[in-house]
C-alpha positions in Angstrom: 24.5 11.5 -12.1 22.2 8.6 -13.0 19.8 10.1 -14.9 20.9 8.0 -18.0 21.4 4.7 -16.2 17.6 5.1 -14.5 16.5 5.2 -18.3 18.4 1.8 -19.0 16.7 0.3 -16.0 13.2 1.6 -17.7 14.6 0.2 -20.8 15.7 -2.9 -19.0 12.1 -3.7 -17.8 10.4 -2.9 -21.1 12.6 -5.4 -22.3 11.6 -8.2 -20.2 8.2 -7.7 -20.4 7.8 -7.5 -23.8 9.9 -11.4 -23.7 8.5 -12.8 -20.7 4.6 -12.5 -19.0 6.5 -11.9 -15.3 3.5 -11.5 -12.9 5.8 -9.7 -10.9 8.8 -7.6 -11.5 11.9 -6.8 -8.9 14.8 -4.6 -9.5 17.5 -5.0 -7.4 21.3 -2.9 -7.5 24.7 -2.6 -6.0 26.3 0.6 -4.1 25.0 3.0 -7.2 23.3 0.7 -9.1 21.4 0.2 -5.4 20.6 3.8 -5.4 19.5 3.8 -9.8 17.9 0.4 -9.1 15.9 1.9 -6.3 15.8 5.3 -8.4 13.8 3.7 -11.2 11.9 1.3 -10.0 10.4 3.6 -6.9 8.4 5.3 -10.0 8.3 2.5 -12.3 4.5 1.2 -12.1 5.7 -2.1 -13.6 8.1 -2.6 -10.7 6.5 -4.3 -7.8 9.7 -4.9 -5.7 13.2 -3.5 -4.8 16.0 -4.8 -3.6 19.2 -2.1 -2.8 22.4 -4.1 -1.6 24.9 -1.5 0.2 23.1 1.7 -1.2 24.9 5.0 -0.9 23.1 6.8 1.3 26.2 8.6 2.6 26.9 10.0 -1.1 23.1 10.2 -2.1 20.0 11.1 -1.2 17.6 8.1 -0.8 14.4 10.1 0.8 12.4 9.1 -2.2 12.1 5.9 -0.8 10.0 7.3 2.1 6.7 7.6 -0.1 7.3 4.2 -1.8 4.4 1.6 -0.9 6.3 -1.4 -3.2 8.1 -4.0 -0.3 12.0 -2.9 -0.6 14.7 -4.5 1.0 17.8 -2.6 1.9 21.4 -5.0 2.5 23.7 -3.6 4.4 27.1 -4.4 6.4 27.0 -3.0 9.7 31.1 -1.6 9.1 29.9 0.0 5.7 30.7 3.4 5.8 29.6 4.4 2.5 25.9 2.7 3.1 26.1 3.7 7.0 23.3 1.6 8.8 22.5 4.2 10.8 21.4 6.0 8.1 19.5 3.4 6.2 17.8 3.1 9.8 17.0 6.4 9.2 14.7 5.7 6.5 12.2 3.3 7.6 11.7 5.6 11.2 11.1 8.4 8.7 7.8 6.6 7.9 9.1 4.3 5.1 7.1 1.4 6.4 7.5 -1.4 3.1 11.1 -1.2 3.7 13.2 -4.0 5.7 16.4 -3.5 6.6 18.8 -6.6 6.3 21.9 -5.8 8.6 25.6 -7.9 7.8 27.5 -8.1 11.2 30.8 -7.6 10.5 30.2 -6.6 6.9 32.4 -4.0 4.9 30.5 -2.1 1.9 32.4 -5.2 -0.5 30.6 -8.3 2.0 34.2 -10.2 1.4 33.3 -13.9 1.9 29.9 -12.7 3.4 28.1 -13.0 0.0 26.4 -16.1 1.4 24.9 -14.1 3.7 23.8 -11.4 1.0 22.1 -13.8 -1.3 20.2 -15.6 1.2 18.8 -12.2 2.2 17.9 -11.7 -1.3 16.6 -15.0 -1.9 14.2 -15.0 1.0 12.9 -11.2 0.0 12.5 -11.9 -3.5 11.1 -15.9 -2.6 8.4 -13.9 -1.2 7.2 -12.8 -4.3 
């Protein structure tokens, strides 16, 4: 259900601080460890950014997002029907203005041989910090 995993993402930051004085922390996820990623760090005051590659918002509900001030960067193929785009589109016209959407033309929810295109994404969001 992801109540346990949003714990070892809790657990996961604690642990990084207390070994490294990061100025700024991102989480960042895949399909459901998008939406836990997201989950956690949306109410995780040590979290400053989030990153959700091919989050399920067909299967889960990502409204949370909607009150989150922290930049967030949603990845997603445009011919992913388990993270549909129209849905993550959704989102940000809901009011969700620190999200960006990055869309994948031609992208399935697995990005085969577009992961190129899925890290540079990441890079520049998370270059930005």
């Amino acid at each position: 259900h992801g109540s346990d995993e949003r714990v070892d993402v809790a657990a996961a930051v604690t642990c990084l601080l207390a070994r490294v004085a990061a100025p700024t922390v991102a989480v960042a996820g895949y399909s459901f460890g998008a939406w836990v990623g997201l989950a956690a760090g949306a109410g995780d005051a040590r979290v400053h950014r989030l990153l959700g590659v091919a989050p399920p918002v067909a299967s889960r509900d990502h409204g949370f997002l909607v009150t989150v001030a922290k930049p967030t960067l949603l990845i997603a193929g445009d011919c992913d029907d388990i993270a549909p785009v129209a849905a993550l589109r959704n989102l940000t016209a809901d009011g969700a203005k620190s999200i960006s959407l990055e869309v994948i033309a031609g992208a399935d929810h697995f990005f085969w041989s577009r992961e190129d295109e899925v890290s540079r994404a990441a890079v520049a969001f998370l270059g930005t910090v």
